[in-house]
C-alpha positions in Angstrom: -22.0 -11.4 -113.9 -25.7 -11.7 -113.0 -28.1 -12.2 -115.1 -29.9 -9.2 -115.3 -26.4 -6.9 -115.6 -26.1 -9.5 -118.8 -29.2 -8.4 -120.1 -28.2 -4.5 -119.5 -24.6 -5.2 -121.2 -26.7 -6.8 -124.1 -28.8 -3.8 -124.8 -26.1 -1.5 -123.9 -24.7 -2.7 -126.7 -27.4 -2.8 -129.2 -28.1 0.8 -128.2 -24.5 1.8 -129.6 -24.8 0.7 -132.7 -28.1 2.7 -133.3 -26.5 5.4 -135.5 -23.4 3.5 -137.0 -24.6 1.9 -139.9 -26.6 -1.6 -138.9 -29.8 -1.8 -139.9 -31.4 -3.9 -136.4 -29.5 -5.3 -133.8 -31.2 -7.7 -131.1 -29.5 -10.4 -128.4 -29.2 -14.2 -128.6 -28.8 -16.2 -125.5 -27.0 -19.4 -126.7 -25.7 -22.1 -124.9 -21.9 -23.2 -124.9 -21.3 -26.5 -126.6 -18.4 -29.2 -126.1 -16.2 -28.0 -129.4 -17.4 -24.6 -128.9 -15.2 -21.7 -129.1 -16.2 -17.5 -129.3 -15.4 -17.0 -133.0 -17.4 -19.6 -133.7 -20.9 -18.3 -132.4 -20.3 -15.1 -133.3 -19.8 -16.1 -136.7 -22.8 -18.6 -136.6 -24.9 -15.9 -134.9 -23.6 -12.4 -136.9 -21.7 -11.2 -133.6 -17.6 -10.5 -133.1 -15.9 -11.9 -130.2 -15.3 -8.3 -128.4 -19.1 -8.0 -128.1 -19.8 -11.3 -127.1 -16.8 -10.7 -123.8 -18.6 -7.4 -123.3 -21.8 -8.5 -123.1 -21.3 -11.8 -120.4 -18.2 -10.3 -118.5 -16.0 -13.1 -120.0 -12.4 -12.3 -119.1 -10.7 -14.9 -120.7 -12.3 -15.5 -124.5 -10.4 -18.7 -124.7 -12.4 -20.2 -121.5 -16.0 -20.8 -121.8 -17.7 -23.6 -120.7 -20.1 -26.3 -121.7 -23.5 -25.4 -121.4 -22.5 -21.6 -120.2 -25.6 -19.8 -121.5 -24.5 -16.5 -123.4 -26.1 -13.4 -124.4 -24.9 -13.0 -128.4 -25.4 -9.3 -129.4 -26.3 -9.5 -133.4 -26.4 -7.2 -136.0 -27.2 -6.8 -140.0 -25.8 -4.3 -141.8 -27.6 -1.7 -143.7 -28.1 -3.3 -147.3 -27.4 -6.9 -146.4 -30.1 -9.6 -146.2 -29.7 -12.3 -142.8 -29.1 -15.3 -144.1 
């Protein structure tokens, strides 16, 4: 997946969650580190794993690879502070 379609995917995504209950949602780009894995950075970067595939056309969540750069949909919920 080229860049740009990332970038599409990205705010495809922060588009649909508009009316369901987050408050903002923007897009990280972070790159893969040795150790790494997708549950990680979404946790680290308030994301799930089904948006991060999404968004970078990963087909296999269990093989990314050092220094990968990847575009991290985020989101805080209504109510909740980022931490």
């Amino acid at each position: 997946m080229n860049t740009m379609t990332k970038k599409i995917a990205a705010a495809a995504i922060a588009s649909a969650v508009a009316f369901s209950g987050v408050a903002s949602a923007s897009a990280a780009t972070y790159t893969v580190k040795s150790g790494d894995t997708l549950w990680e950075i979404a946790k680290k970067l308030k994301s799930t794993v089904d948006d991060i595939v999404k968004a970078n056309g990963i087909e296999n969540a269990n093989e990314i690879n050092v220094g990968e750069k990847l575009y991290v949909p985020r989101y805080i919920k209504k109510g909740m502070k980022d931490q």
